[in-house]
C-alpha positions in Angstrom: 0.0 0.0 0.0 1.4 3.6 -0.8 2.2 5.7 2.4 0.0 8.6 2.9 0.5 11.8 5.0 -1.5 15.2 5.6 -1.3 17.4 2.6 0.0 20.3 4.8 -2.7 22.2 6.0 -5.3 21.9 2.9 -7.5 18.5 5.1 -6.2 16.1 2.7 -4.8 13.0 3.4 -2.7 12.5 -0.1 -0.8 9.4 -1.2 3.1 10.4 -1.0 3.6 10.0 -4.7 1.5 12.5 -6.5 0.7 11.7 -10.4 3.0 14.0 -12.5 0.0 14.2 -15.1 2.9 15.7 -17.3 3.5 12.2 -18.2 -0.2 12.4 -20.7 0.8 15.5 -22.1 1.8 13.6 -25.9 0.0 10.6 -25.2 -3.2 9.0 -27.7 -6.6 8.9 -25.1 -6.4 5.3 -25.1 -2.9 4.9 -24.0 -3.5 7.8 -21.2 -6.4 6.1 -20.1 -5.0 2.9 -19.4 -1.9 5.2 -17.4 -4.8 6.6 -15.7 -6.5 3.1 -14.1 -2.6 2.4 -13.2 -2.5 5.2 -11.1 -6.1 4.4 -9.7 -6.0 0.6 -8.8 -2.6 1.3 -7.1 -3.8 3.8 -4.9 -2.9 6.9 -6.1 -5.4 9.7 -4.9 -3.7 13.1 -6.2 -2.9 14.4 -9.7 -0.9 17.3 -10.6 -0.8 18.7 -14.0 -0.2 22.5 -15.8 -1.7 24.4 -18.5 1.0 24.0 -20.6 1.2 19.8 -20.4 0.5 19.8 -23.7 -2.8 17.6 -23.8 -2.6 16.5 -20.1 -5.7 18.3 -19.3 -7.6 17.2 -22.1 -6.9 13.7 -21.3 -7.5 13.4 -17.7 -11.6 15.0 -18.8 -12.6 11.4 -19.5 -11.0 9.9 -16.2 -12.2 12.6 -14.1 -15.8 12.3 -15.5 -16.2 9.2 -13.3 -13.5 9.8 -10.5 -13.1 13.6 -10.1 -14.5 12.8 -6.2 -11.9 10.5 -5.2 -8.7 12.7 -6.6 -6.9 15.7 -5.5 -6.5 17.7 -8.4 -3.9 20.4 -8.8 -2.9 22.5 -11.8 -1.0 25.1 -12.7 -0.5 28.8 -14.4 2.3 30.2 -16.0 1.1 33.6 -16.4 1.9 36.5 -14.6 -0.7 39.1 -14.8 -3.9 38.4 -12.8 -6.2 38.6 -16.4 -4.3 36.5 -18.1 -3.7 33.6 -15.0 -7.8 34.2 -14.5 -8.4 32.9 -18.0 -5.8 30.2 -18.2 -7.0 29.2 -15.0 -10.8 29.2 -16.3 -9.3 27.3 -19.7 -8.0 24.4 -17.5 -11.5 23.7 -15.7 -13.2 23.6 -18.9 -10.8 21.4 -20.4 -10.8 19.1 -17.4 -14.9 19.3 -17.5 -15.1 20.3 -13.8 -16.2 23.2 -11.9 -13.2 23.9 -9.2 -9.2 22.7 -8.9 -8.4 21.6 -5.5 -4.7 23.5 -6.0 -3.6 25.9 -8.8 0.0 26.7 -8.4 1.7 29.7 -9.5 4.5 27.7 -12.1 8.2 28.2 -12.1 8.4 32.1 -10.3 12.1 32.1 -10.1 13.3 35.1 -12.2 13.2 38.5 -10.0 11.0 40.6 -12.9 8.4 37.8 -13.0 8.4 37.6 -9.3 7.5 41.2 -9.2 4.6 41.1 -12.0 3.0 38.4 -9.9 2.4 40.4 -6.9 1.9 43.8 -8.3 -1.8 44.8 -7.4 -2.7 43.3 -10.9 -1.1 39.9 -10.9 -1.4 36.6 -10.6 -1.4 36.7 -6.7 -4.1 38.6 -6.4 -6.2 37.4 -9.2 -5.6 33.6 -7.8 -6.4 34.7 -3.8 -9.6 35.9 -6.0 -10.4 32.8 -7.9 -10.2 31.1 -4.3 -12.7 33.0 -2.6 -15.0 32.6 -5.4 -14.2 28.8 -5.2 -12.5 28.2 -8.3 -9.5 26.7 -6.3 -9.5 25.3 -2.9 -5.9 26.1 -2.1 -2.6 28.3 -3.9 1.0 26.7 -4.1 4.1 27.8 -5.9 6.1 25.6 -8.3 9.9 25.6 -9.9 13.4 24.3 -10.9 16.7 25.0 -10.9 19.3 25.8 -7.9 17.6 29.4 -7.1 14.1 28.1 -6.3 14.5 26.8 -2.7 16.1 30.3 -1.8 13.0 32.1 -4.1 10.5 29.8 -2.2 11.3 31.0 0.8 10.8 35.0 -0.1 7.6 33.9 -1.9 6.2 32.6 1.8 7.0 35.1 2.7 4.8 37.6 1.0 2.0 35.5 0.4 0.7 32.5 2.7 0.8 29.8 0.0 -0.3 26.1 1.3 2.0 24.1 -1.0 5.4 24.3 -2.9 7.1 22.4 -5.5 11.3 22.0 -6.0 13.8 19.7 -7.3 15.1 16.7 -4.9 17.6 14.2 -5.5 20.9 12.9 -4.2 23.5 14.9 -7.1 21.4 18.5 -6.4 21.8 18.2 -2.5 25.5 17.6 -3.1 25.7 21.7 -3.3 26.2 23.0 0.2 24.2 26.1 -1.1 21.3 24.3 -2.4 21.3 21.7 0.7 21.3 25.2 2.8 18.6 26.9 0.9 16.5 23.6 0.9 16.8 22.6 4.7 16.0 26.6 5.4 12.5 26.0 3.0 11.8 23.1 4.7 12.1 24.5 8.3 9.9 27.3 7.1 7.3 24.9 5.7 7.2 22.9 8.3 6.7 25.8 10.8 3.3 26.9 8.9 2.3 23.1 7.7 3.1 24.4 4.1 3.1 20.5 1.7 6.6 20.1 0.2 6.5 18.3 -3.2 9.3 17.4 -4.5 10.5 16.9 -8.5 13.5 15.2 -10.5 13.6 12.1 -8.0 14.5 9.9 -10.5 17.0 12.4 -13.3 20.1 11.0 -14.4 21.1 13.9 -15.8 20.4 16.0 -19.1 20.3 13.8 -22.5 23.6 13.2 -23.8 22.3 11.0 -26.7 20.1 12.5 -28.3 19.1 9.4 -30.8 17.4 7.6 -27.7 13.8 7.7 -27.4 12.8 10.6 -25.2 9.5 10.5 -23.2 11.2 13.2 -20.4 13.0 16.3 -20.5 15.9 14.6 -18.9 17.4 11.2 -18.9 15.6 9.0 -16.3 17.4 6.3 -14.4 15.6 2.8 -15.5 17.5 0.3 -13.5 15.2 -0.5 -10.8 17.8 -1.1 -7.7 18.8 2.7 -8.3 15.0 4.0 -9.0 14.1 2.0 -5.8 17.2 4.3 -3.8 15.8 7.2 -5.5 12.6 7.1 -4.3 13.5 6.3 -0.7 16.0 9.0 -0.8 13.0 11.2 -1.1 10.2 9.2 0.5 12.3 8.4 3.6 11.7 12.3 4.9 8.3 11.7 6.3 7.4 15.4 5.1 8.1 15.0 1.3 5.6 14.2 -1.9 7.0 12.5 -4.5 5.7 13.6 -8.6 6.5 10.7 -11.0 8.2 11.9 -13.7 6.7 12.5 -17.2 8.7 9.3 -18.4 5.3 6.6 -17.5 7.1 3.6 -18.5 9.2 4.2 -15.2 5.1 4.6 -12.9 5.7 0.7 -12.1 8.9 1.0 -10.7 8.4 3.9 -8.9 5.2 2.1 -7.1 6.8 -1.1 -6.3 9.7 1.0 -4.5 6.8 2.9 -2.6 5.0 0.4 -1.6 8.4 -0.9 0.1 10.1 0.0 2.9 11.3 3.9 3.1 14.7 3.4 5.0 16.8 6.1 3.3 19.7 5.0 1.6 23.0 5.9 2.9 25.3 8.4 1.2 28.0 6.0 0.0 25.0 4.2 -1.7 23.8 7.1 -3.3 27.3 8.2 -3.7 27.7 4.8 -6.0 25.2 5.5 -8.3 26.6 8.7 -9.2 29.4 6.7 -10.1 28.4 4.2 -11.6 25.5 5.9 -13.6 27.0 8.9 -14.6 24.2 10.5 -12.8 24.8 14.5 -12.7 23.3 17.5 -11.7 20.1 19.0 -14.2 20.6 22.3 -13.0 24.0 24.6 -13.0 22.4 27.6 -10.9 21.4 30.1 -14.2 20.1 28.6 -17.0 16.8 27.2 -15.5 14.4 24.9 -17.5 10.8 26.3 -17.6 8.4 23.2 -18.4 
């Protein structure tokens, strides 16, 4: 059985892998539908997806139909300005077919001028805190990548009271004291005001080398199962973490069966190993930041 915790303060008790619904964004209906009852007979209660998943909000309209009740649904809005979030925002219900989003996260704010646009009087802040109280969303979070996001977290809680954030965790990024420092300082502050902590790039290897292999992620996965199975308990063995699969869903099974198994965290040296004998390396370099 998957663990479950308390989705910070938002009431809901949310299996500690969330479905990255990323994964349906280039995917036929009938092959995201069959992803879809994956997620559902193994347990999976929470989906997170964005307006800019390519199809991935198109394709989860048929699933949701039936099981919208049962699922915590988050998505997300890369706009800035409060008009143009309000009708993205509005887009993504209609092409999901329902009438409110549990979560809608502000995506990636990491870049200083953005930051600024989205909580000027006319941004996306407001115009999000707006679509709450008229019950469009249940609950606001914040997303992003790269080395500067733990560090631009933090300054977002503090000018906004958002219930959730989102940032990059795995064993080759925490090998920067910086990042390490800026991550342990979010997750003191999260913890402090039961702010949920979900957590990205479990499973990267790195960024493609060869380009000629099939590509179903951004990155380049790791696919043997002893290092997925480390992966996922390095971040699953913090009781305070969420896991999002990755957008590769040929990995889902292996990232369930390590789930469903026991969450001792691995120990450096074994992390340390697969870095070594994987090749695994850092996705991030602290300036160029990826934006999907």
């Amino acid at each position: 059985m998957l663990p479950h915790a308390a989705f910070g303060r938002t009431g809901h008790n949310s299996t500690r892998v969330i479905f990255g619904a990323a994964a349906l964004g280039d995917m036929s209906q009938e092959r995201a539908d069959a992803t879809l009852d994956l997620i559902d007979s193994a347990g999976i209660n929470h989906i997170d997806t964005a307006a800019s998943y390519g199809e991935s909000e198109n394709r989860l309209r048929p699933f949701l139909a039936d099981h919208r009740q049962r699922f915590f649904l988050a998505t997300k809005t890369g706009e800035r300005s409060g008009a143009a979030a309000r009708a993205e925002l509005e887009r993504s219900l209609e092409r999901m077919g329902v009438d409110h989003v549990d979560l809608v996260q502000l995506h990636n704010l990491v870049e200083p001028d953005e930051w600024e646009a989205a909580f000027a009087g006319d941004g996306v802040v407001a115009a999000m805190a707006q679509a709450r109280d008229e019950g469009l969303t249940r609950f606001i979070g914040v997303t992003g990548h790269g080395m500067r996001i733990a560090e631009m977290h933090v300054r977002s809680l503090e000018a906004f009271d958002f219930d959730s954030v989102l940032f990059p965790y795995n064993h080759s990024l925490l090998c920067s004291t910086a990042y390490h420092s800026d991550v342990d300082a979010l997750r003191q502050l999260c913890a402090e005001r039961s702010v949920a902590q979900q957590t990205i790039k479990s499973v990267a290897r790195g960024r493609w080398a060869d380009q000629s292999l099939p590509r179903f992620s951004w990155y380049e996965p790791i696919t043997e199962p002893d290092a997925i199975d480390r992966a996922v308990r390095y971040v699953l063995g913090n009781g305070d973490l969420f896991l999002n699969t990755t957008s590769d869903a040929r990995l889902l099974p292996l990232i369930l069966k390590a789930a469903t198994g026991s969450l001792e965290p691995p120990s450096d040296s074994e992390m340390n190993g697969d870095i070594d004998r994987l090749g695994i390396t850092p996705l991030f370099d602290g300036e160029a930041l990826e934006r999907i």
